[in-house]
C-alpha beads as a LAMMPS data file, in Angstrom:
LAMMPS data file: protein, C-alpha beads

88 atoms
87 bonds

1 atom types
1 bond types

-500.0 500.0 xlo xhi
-500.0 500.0 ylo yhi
-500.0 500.0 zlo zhi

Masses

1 110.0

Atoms # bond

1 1 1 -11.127 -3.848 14.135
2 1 1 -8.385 -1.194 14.158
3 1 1 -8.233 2.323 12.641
4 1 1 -4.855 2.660 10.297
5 1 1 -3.794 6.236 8.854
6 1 1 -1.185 6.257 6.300
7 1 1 0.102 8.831 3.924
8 1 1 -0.032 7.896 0.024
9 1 1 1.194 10.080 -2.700
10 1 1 -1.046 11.995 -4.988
11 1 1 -0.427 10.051 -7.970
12 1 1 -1.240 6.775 -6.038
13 1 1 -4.242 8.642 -4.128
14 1 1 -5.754 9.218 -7.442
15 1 1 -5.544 5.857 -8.869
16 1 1 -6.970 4.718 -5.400
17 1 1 -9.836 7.263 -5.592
18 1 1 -10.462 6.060 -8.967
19 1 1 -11.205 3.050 -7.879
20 1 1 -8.193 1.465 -10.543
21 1 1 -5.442 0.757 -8.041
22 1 1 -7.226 -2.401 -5.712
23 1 1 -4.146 -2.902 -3.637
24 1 1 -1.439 -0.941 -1.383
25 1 1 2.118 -2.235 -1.358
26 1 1 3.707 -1.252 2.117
27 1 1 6.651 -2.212 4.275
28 1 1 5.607 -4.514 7.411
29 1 1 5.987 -2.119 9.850
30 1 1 2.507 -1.726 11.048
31 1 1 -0.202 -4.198 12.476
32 1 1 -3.264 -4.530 9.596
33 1 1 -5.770 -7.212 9.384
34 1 1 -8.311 -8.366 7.448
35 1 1 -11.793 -6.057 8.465
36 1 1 -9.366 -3.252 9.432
37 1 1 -10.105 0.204 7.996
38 1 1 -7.162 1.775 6.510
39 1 1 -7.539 5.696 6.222
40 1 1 -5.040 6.783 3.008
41 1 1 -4.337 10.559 3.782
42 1 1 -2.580 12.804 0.642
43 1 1 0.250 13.550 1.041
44 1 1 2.782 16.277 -0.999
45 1 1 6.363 14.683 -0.873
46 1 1 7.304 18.088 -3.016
47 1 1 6.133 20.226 -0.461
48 1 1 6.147 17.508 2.729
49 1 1 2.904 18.419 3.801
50 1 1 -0.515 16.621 3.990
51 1 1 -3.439 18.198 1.075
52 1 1 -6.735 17.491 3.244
53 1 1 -7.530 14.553 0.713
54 1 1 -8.113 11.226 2.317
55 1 1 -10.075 7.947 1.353
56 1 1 -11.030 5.297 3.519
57 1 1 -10.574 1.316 2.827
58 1 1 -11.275 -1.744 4.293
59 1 1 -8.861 -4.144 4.796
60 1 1 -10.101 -7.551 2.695
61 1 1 -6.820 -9.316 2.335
62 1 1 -3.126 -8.647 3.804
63 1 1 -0.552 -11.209 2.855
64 1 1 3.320 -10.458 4.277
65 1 1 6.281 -12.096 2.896
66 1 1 9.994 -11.359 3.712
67 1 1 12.514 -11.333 1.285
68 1 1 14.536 -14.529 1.812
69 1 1 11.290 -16.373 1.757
70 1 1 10.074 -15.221 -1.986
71 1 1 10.168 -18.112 -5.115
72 1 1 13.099 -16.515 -6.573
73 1 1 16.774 -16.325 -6.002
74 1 1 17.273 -12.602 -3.630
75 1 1 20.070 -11.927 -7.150
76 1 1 16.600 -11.781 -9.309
77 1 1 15.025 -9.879 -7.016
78 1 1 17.883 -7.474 -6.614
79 1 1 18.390 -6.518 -10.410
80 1 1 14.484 -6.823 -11.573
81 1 1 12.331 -5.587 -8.505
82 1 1 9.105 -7.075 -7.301
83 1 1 5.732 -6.584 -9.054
84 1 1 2.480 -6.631 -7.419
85 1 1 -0.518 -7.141 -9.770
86 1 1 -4.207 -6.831 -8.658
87 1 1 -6.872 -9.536 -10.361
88 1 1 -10.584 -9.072 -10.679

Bonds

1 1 1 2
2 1 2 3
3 1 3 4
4 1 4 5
5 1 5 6
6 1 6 7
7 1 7 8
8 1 8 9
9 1 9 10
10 1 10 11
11 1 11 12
12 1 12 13
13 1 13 14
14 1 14 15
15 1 15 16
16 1 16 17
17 1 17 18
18 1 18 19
19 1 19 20
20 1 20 21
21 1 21 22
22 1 22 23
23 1 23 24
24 1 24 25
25 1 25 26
26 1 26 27
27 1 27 28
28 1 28 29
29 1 29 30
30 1 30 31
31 1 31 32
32 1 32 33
33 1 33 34
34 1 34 35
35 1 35 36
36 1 36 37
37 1 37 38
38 1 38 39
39 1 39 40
40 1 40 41
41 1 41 42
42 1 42 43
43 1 43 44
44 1 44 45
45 1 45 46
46 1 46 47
47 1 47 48
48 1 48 49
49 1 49 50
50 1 50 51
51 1 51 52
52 1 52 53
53 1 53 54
54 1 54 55
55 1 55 56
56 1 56 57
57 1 57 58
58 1 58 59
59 1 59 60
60 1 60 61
61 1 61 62
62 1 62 63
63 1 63 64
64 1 64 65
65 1 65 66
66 1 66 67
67 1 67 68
68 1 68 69
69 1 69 70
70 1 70 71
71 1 71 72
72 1 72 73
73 1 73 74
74 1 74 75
75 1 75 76
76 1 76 77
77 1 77 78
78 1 78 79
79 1 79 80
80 1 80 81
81 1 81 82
82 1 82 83
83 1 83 84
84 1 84 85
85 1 85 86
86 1 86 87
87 1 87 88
């Protein structure tokens, strides 16, 4: 089981902490698997520095998709955006 540190913005880190936001929406640009821990540090994009805040996760699901492999036409995609939406 790895050890994953990524920055999140306040806004997000508070939702996290919160316990409302159940999911992180990232680019594939980093190994993450299932059992993993992922370690969310804050970070200030204002001031581009990190606050000392972090939370730690565990990793239950990870699902990847690319772009040209989505249900709808990259056009639909382009003009409306992608929404993620986390179930209980």
């Amino acid at each position: 089981m790895a050890i994953i540190k990524n920055k999140i913005w306040p806004e997000y880190f508070e939702s996290v902490t919160s316990g409302k936001k159940k999911f992180e929406l990232r680019l594939n640009d980093f190994e993450v698997n299932e059992g993993d821990t992922l370690i969310l540090q804050e970070y200030d994009p204002i001031s581009k520095e990190y606050t000392g805040r972090q939370v730690e996760k565990k990793v239950t699901y990870v699902g990847k998709f690319m772009i040209d492999k989505l249900f709808w036409p990259k056009e639909d995609i382009e003009e409306k955006g992608i929404q993620i939406i986390s179930i209980e």
